[in-house]
GULO-68008 format. One record per atom (N, C-alpha, C): residue number from 1; atom name; residue in three letters; z, y, x. Coordinates in Angstrom, 3 decimals. Each point is the difference from the previous one (the first is absolute). Layout:
N
+------+------+------+----------+----------+----------+
: resi : name : resn :        z :        y :        x :
+------+------+------+----------+----------+----------+
:  NUM :   CA :  ala :        Z :        Y :        X :
...
+------+------+------+----------+----------+----------+
// end
This chain:
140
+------+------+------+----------+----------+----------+
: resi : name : resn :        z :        y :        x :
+------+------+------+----------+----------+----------+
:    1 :    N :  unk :  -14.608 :   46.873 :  -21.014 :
:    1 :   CA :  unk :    0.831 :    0.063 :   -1.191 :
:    1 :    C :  unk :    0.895 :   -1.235 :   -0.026 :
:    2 :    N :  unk :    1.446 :   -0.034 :   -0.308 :
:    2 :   CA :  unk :    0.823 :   -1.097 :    0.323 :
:    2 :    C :  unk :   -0.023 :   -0.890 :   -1.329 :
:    3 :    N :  unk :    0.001 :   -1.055 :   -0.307 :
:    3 :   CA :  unk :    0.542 :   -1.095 :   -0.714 :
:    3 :    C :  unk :    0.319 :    1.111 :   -1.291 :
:    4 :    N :  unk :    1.271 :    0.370 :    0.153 :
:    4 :   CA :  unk :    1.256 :    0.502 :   -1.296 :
:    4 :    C :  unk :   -1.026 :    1.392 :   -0.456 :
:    5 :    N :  unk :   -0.702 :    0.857 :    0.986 :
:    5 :   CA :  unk :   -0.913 :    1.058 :   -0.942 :
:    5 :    C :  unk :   -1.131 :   -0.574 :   -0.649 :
:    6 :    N :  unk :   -0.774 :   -1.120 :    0.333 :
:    6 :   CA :  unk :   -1.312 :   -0.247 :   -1.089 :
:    6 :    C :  unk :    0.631 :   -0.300 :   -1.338 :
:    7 :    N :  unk :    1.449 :   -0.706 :   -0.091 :
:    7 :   CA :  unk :    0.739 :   -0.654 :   -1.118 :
:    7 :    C :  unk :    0.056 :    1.096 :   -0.650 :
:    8 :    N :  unk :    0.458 :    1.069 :    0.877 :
:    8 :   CA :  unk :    0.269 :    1.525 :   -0.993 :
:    8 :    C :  unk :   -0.893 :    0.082 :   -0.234 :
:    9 :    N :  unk :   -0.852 :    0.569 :    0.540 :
:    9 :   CA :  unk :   -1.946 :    0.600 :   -0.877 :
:    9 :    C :  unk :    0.096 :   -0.752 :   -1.069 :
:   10 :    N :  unk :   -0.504 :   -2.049 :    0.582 :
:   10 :   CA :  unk :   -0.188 :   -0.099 :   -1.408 :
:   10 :    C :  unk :    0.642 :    0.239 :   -1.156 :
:   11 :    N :  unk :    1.339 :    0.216 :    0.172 :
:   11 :   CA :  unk :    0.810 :    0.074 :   -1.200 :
:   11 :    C :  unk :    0.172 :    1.125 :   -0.455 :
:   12 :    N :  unk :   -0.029 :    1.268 :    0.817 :
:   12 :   CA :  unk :   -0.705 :    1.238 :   -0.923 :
:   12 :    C :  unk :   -1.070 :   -0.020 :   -0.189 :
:   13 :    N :  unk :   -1.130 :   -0.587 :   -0.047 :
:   13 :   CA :  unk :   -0.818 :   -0.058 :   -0.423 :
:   13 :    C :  unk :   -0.427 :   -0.688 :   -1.380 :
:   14 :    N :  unk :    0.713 :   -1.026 :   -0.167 :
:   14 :   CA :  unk :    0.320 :   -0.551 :   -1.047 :
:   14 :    C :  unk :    1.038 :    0.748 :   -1.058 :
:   15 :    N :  unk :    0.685 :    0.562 :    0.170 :
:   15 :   CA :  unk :    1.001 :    1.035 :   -0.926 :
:   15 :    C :  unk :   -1.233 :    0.774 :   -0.343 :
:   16 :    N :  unk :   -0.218 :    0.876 :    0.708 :
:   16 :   CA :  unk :   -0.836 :    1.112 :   -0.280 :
:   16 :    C :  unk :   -0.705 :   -1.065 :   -0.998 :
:   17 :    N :  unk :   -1.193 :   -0.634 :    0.315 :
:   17 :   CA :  unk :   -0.661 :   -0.601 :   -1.090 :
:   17 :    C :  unk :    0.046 :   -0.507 :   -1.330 :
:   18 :    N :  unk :    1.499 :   -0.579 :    0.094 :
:   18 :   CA :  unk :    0.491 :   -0.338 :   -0.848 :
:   18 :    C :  unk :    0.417 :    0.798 :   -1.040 :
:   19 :    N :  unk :    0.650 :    1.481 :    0.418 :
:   19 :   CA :  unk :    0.465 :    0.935 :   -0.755 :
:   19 :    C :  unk :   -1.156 :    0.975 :   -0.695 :
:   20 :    N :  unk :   -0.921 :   -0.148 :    0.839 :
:   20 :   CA :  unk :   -0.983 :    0.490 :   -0.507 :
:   20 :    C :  unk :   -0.959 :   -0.810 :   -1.264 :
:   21 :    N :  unk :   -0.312 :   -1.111 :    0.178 :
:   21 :   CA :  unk :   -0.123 :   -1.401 :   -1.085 :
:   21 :    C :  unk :    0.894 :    0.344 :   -1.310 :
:   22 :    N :  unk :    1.013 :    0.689 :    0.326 :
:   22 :   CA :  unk :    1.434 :   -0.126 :   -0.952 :
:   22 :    C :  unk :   -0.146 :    1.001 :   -1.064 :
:   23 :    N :  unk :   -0.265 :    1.094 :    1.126 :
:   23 :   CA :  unk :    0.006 :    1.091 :   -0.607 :
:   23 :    C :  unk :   -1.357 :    0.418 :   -1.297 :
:   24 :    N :  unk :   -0.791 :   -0.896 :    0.836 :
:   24 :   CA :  unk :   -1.445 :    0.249 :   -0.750 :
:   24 :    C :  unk :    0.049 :   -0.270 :   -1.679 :
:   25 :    N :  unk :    0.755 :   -1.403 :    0.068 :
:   25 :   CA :  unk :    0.124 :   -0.810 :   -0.836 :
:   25 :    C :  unk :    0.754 :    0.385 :   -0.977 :
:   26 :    N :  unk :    1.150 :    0.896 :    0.618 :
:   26 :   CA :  unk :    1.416 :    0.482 :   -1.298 :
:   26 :    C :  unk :   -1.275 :    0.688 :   -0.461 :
:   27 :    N :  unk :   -0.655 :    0.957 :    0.848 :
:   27 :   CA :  unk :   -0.906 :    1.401 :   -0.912 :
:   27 :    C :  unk :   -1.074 :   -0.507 :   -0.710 :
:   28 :    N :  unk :   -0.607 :   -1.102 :   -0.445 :
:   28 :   CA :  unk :   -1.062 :   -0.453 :   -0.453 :
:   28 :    C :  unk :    0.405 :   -0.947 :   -1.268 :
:   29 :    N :  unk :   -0.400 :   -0.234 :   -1.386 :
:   29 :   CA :  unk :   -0.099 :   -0.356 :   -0.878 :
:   29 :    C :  unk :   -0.614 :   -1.009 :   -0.634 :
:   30 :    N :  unk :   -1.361 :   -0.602 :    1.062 :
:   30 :   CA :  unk :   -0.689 :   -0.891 :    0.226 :
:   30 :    C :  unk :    0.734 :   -1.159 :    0.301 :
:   31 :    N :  unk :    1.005 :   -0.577 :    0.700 :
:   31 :   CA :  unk :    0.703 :   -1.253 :    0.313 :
:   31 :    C :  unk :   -1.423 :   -0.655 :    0.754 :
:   32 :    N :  unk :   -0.168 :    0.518 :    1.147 :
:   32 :   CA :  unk :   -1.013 :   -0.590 :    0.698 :
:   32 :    C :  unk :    0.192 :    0.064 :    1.402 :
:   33 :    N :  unk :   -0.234 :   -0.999 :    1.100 :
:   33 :   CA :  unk :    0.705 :    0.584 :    1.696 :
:   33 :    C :  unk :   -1.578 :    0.523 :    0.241 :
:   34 :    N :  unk :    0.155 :    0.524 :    1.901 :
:   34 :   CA :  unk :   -1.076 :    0.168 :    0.434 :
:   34 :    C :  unk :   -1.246 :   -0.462 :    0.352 :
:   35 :    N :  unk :    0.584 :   -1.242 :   -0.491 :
:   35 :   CA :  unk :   -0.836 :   -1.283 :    0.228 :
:   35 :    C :  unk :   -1.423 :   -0.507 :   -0.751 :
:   36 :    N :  unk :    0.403 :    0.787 :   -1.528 :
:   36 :   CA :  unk :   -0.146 :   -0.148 :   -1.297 :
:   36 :    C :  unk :   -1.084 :    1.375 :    0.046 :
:   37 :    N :  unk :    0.347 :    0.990 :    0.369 :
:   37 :   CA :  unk :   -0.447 :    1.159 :    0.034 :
:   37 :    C :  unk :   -1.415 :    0.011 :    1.173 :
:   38 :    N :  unk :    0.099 :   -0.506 :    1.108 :
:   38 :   CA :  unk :   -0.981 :   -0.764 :    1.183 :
:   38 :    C :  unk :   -0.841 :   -0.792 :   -0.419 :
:   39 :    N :  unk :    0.125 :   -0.754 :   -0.603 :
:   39 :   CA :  unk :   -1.020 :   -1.362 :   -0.796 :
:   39 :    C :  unk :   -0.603 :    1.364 :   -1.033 :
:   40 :    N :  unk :    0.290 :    0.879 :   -0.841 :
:   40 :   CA :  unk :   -0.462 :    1.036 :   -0.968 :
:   40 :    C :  unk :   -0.872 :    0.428 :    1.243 :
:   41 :    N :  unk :   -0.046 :    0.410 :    0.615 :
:   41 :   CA :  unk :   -0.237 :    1.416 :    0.835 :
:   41 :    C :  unk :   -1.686 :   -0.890 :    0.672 :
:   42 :    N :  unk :    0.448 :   -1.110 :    0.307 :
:   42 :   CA :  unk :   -0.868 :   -0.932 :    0.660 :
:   42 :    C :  unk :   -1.033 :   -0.493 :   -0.915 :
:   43 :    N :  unk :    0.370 :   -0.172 :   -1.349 :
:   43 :   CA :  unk :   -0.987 :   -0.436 :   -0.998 :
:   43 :    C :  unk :   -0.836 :    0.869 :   -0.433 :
:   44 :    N :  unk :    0.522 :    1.654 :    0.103 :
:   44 :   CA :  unk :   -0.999 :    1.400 :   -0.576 :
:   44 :    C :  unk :   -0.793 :    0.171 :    1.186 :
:   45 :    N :  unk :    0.486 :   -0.379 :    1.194 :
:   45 :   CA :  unk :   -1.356 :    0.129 :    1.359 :
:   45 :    C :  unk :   -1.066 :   -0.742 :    0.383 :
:   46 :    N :  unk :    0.589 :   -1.547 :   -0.438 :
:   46 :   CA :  unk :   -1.153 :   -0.607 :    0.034 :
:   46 :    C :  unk :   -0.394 :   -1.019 :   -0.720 :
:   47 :    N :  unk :    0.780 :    0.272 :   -1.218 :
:   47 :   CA :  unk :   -0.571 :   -0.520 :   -1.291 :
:   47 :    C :  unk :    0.244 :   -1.300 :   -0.281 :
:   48 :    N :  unk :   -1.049 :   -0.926 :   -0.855 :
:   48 :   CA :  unk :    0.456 :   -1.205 :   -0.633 :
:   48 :    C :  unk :    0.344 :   -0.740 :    1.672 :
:   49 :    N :  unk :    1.353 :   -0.426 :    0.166 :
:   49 :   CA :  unk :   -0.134 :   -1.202 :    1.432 :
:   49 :    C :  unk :    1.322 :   -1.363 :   -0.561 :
:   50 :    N :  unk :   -0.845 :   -0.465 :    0.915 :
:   50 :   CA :  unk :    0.824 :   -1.294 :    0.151 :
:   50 :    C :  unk :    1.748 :    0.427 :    0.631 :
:   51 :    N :  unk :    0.909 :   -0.953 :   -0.369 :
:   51 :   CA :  unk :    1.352 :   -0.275 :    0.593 :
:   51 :    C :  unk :    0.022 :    0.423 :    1.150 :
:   52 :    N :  unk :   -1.297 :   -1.457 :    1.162 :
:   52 :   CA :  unk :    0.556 :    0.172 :    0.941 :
:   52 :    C :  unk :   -0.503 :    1.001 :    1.068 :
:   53 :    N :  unk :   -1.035 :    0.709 :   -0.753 :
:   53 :   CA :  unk :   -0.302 :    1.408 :    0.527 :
:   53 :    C :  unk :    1.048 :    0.733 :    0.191 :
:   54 :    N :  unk :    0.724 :    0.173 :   -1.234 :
:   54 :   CA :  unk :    0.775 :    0.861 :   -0.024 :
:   54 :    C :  unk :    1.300 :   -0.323 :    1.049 :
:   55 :    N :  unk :    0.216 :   -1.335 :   -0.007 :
:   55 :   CA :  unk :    0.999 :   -0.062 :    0.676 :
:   55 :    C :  unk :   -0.218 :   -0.147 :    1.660 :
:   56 :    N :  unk :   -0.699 :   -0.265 :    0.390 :
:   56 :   CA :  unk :   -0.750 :    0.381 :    1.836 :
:   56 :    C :  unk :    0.187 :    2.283 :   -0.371 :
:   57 :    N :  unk :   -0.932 :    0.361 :   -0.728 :
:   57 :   CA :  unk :    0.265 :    1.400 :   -0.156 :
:   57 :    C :  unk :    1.263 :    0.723 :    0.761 :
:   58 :    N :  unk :    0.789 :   -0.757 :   -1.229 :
:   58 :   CA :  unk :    1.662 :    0.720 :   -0.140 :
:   58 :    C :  unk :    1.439 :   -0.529 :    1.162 :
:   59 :    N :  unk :   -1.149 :   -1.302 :    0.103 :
:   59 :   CA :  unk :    1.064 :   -0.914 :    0.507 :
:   59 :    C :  unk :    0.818 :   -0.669 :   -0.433 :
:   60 :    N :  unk :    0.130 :   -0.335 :   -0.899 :
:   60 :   CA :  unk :    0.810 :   -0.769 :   -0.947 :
:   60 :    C :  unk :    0.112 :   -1.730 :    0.239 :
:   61 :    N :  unk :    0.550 :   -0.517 :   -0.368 :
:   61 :   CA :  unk :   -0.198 :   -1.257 :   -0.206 :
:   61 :    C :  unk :   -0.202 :   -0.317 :   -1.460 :
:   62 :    N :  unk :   -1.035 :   -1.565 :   -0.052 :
:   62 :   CA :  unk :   -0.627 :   -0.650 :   -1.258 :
:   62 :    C :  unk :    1.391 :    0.716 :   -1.651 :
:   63 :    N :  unk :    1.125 :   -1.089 :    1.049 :
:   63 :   CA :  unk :    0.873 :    0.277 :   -1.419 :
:   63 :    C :  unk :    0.831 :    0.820 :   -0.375 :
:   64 :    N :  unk :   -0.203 :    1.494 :    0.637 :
:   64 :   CA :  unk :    0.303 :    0.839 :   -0.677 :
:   64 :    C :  unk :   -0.996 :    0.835 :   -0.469 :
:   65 :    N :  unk :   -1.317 :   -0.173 :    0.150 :
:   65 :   CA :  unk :   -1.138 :   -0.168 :   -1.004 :
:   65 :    C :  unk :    0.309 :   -0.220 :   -1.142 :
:   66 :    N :  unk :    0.486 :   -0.885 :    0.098 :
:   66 :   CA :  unk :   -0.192 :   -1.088 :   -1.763 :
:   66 :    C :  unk :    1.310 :    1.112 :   -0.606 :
:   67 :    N :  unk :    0.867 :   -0.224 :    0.798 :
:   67 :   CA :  unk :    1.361 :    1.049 :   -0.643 :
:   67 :    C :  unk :   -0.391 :    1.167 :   -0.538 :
:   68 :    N :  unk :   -0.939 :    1.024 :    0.609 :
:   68 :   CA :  unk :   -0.723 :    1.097 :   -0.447 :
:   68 :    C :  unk :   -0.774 :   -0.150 :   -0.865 :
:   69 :    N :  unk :   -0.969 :   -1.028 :    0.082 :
:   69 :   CA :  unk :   -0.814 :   -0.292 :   -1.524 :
:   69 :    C :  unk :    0.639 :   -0.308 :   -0.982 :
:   70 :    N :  unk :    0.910 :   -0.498 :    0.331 :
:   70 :   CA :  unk :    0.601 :   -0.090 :   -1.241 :
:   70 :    C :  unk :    0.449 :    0.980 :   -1.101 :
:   71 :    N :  unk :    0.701 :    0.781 :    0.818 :
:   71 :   CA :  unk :    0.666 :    1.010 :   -0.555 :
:   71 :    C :  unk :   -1.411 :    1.273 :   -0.241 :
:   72 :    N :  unk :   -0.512 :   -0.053 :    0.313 :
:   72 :   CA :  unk :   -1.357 :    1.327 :    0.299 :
:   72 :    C :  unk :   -0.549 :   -0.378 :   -1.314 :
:   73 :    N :  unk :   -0.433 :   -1.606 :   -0.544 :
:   73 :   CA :  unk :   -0.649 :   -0.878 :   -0.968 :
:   73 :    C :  unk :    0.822 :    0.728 :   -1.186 :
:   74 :    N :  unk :    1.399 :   -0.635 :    0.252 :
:   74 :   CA :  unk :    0.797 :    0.639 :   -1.062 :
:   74 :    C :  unk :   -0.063 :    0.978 :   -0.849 :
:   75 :    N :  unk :    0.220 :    1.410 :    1.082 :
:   75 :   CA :  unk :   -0.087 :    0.989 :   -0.088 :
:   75 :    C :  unk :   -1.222 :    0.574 :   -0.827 :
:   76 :    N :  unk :   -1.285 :   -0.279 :    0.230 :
:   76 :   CA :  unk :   -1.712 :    0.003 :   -0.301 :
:   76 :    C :  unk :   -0.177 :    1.054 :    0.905 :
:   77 :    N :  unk :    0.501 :   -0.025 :    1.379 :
:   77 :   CA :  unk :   -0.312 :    0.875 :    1.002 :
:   77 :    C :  unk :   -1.248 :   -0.684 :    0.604 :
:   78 :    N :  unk :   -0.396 :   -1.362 :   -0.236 :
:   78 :   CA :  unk :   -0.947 :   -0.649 :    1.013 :
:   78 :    C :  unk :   -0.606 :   -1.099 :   -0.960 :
:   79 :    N :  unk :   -1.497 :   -0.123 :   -0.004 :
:   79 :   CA :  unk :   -0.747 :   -1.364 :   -0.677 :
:   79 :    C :  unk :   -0.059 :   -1.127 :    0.819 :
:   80 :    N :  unk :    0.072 :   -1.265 :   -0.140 :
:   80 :   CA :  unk :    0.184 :   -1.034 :    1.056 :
:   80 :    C :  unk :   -1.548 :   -0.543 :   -0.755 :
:   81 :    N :  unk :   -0.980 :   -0.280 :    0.946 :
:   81 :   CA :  unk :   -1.277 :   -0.932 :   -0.539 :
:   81 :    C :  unk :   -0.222 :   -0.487 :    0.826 :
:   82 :    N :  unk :   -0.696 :   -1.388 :   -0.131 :
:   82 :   CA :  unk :   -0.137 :   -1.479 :    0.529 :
:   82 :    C :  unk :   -1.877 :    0.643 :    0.023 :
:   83 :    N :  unk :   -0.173 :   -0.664 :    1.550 :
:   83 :   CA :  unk :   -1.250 :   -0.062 :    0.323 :
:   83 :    C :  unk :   -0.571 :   -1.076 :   -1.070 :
:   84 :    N :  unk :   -1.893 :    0.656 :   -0.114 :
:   84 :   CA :  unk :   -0.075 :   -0.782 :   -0.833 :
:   84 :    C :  unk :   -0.632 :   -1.356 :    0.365 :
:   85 :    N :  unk :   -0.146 :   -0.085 :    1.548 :
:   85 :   CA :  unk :   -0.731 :   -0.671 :    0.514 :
:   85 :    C :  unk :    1.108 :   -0.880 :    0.149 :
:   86 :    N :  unk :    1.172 :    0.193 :    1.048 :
:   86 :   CA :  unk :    1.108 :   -0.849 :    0.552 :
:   86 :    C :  unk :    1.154 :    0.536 :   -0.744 :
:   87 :    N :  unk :    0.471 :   -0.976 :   -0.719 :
:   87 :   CA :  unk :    1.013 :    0.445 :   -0.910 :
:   87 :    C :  unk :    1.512 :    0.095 :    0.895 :
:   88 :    N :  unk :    0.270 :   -0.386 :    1.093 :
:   88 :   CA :  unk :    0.561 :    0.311 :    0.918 :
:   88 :    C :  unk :    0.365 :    1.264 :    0.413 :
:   89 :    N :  unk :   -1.350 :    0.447 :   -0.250 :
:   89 :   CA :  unk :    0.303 :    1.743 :    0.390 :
:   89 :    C :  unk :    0.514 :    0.746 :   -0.710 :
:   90 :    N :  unk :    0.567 :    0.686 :    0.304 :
:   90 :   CA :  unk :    0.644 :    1.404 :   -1.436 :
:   90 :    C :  unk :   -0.449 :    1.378 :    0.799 :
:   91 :    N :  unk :    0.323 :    0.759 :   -0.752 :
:   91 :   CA :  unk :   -0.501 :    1.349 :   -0.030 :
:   91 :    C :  unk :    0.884 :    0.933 :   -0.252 :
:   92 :    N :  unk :    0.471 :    0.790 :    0.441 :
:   92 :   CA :  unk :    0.740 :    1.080 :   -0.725 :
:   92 :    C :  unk :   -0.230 :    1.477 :    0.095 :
:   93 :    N :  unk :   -0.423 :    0.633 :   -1.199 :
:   93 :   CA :  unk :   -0.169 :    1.595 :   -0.073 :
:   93 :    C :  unk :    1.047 :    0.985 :   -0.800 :
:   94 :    N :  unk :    0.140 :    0.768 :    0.259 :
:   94 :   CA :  unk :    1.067 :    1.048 :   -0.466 :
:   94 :    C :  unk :   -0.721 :    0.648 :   -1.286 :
:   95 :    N :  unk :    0.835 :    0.016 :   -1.216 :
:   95 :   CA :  unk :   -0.224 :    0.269 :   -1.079 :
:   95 :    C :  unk :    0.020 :    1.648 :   -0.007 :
:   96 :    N :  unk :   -0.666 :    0.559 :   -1.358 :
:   96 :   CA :  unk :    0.841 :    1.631 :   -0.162 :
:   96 :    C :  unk :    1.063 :    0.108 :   -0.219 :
:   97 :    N :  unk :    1.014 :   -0.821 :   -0.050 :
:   97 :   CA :  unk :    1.148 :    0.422 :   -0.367 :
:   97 :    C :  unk :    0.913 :   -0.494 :    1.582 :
:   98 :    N :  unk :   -0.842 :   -0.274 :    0.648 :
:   98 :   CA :  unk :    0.498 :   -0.068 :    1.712 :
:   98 :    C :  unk :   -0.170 :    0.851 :    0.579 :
:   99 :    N :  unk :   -1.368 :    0.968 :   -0.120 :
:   99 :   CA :  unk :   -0.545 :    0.682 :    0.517 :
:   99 :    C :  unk :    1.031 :    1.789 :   -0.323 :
:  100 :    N :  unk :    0.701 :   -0.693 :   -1.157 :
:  100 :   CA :  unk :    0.307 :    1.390 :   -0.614 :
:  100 :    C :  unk :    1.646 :   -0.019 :    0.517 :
:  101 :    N :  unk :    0.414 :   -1.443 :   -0.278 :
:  101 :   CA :  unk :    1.314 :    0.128 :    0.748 :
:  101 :    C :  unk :    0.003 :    0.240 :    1.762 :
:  102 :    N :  unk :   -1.469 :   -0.194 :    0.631 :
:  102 :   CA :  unk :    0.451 :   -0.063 :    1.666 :
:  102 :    C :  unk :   -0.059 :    1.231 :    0.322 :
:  103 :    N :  unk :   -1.079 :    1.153 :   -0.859 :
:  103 :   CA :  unk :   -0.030 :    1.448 :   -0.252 :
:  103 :    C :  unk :    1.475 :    0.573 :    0.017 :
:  104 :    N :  unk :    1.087 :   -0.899 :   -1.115 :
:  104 :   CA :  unk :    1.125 :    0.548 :   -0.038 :
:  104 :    C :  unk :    0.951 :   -0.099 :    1.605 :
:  105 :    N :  unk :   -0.353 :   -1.464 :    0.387 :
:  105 :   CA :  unk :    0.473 :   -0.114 :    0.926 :
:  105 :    C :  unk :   -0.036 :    0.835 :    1.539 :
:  106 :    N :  unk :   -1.075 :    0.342 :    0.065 :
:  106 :   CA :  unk :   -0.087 :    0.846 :    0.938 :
:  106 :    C :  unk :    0.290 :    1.201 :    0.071 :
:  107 :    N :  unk :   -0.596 :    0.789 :   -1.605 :
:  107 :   CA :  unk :    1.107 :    1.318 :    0.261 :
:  107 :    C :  unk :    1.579 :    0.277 :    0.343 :
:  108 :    N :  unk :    0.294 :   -1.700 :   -0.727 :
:  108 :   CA :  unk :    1.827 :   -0.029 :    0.523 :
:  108 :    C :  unk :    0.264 :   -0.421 :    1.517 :
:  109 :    N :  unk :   -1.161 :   -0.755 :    0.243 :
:  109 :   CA :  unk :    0.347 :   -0.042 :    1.634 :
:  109 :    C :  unk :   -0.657 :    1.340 :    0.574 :
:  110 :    N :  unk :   -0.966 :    0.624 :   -0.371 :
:  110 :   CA :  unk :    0.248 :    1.354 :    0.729 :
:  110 :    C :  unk :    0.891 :    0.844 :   -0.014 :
:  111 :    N :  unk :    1.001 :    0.083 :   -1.070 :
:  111 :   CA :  unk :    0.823 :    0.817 :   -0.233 :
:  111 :    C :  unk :    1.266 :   -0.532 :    0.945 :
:  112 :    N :  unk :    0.324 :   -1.117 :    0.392 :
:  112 :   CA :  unk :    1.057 :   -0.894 :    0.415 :
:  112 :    C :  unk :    0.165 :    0.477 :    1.755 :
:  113 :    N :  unk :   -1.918 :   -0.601 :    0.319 :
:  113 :   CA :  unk :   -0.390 :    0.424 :    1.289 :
:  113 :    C :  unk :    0.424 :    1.470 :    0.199 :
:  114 :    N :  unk :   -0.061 :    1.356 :   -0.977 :
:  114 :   CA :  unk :    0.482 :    0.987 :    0.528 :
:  114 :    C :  unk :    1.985 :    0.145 :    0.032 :
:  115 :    N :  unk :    0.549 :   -0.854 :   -0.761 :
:  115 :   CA :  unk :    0.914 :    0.101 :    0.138 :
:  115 :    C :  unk :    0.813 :   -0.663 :    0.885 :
:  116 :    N :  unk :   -0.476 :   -0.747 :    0.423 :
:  116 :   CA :  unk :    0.700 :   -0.744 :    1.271 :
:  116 :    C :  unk :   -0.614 :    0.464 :    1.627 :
:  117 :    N :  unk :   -1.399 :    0.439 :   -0.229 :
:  117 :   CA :  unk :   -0.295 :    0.549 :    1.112 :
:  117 :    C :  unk :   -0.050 :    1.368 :    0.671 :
:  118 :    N :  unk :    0.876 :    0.286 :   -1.302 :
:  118 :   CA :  unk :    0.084 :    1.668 :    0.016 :
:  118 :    C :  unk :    0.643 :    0.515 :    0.974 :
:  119 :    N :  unk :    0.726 :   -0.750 :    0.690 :
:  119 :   CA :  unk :    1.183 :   -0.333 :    0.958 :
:  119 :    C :  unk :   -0.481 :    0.144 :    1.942 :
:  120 :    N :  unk :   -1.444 :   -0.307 :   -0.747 :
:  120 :   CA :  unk :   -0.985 :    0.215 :    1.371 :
:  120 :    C :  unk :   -0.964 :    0.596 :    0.572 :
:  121 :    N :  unk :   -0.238 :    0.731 :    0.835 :
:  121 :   CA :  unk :   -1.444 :    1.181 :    0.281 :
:  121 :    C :  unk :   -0.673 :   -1.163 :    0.147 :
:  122 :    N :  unk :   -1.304 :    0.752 :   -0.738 :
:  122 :   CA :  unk :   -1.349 :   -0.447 :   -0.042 :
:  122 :    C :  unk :   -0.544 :   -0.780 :    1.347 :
:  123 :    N :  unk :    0.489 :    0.601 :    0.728 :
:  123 :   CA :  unk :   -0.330 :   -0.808 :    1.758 :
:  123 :    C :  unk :    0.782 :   -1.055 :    0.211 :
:  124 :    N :  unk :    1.150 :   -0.105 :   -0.797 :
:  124 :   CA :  unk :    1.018 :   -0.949 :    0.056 :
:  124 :    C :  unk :   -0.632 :   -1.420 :   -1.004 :
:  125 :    N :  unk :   -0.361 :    0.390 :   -1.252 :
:  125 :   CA :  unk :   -0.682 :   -0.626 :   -0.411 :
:  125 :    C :  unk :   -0.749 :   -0.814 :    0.022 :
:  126 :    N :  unk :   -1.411 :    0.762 :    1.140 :
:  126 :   CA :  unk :   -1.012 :   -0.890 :    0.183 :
:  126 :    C :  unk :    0.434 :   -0.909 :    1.267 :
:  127 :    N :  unk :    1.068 :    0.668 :    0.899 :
:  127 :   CA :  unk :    0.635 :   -0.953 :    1.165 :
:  127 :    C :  unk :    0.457 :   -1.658 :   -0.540 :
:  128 :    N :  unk :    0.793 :    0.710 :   -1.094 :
:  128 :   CA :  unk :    0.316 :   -1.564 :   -0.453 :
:  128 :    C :  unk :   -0.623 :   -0.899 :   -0.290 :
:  129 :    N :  unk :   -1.446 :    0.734 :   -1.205 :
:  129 :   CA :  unk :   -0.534 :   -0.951 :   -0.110 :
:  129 :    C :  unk :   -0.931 :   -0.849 :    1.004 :
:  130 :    N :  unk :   -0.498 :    1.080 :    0.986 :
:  130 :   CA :  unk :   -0.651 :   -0.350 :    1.065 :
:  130 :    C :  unk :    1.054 :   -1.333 :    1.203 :
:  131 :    N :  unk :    0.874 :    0.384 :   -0.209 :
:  131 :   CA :  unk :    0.674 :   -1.237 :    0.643 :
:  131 :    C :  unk :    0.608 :   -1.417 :   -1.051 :
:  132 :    N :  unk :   -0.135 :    0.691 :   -1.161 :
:  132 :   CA :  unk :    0.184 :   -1.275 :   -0.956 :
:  132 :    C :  unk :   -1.796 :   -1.008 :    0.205 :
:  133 :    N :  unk :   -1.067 :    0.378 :    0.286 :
:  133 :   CA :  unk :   -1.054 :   -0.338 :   -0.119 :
:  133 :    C :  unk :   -0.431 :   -0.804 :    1.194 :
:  134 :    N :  unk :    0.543 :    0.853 :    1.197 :
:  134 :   CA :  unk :    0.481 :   -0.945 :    1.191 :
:  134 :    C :  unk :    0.437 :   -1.202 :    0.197 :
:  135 :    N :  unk :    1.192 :    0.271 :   -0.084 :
:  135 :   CA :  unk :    0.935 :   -1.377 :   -0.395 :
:  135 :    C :  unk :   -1.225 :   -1.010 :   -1.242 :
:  136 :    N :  unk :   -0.097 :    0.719 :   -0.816 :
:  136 :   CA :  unk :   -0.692 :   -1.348 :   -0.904 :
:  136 :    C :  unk :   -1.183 :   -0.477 :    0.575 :
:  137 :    N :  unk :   -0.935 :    0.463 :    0.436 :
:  137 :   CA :  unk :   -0.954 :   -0.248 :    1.060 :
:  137 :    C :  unk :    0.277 :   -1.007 :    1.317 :
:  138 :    N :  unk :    1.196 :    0.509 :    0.285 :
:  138 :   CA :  unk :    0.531 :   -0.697 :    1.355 :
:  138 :    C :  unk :    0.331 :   -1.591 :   -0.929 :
:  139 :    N :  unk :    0.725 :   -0.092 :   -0.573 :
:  139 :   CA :  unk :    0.630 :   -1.175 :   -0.658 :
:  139 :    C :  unk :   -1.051 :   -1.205 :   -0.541 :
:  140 :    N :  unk :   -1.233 :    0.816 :   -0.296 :
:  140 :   CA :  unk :   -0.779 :   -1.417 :   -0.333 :
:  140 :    C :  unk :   -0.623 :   -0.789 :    0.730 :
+------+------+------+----------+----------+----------+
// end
């Protein structure tokens, strides 16, 4: 593969993503990215955890942690509690009213997922993702 085509991939690859990020976002009412929605999704699976659980998990870095708690805190999508042993530690669990907005969230990303992937046979589908899983595998 030459130099000037990986530049292309990545950069359709990045459109595509991007437009898709975009699109999600005009259709949703929440004012929340995917990011926001991942930390939700991560807190209903495995419950009360620490930051930096979450952020090894997702992959994130520390301070856009704090950027998400913040706003999640805000919201009363998420409880923040201090170990009681090491006050150092915090805690964070997803409230019912997280639980009820990530419910919302997913039916709109299922609905999104059929509309953008509608575009693709089912074999086409799992190709992509099967080579999107690749690549991420390969990369770490």
């Amino acid at each position: 593969m030459s130099t000037q085509t990986i530049f292309e991939l990545l950069h359709t690859m990045e459109q595509v993503t991007h437009k898709m990020q975009l699109k999600w976002r005009q259709q949703t009412s929440y004012d929340l990215g995917v990011s926001h929605i991942l930390a939700l999704h991560e807190l209903r699976i495995n419950g009360e955890s620490r930051p930096s659980d979450l952020a090894r998990i997702l992959n994130f870095t520390p301070a856009s942690l704090t950027h998400l708690s913040t706003k999640l805190s805000n919201r009363e999508l998420i409880t923040r509690r201090k170990d009681d042993t090491d006050r150092r530690i915090t805690y964070w669990a997803i409230t019912k009213k997280g639980e009820d907005l990530l419910d919302k969230a997913q039916r709109d990303g299922r609905n999104h997922h059929q509309e953008v992937f509608s575009h693709l046979t089912e074999t086409e589908q799992k190709s992509l993702l099967s080579i999107y899983e690749k690549l991420n595998h390969s990369l770490k």
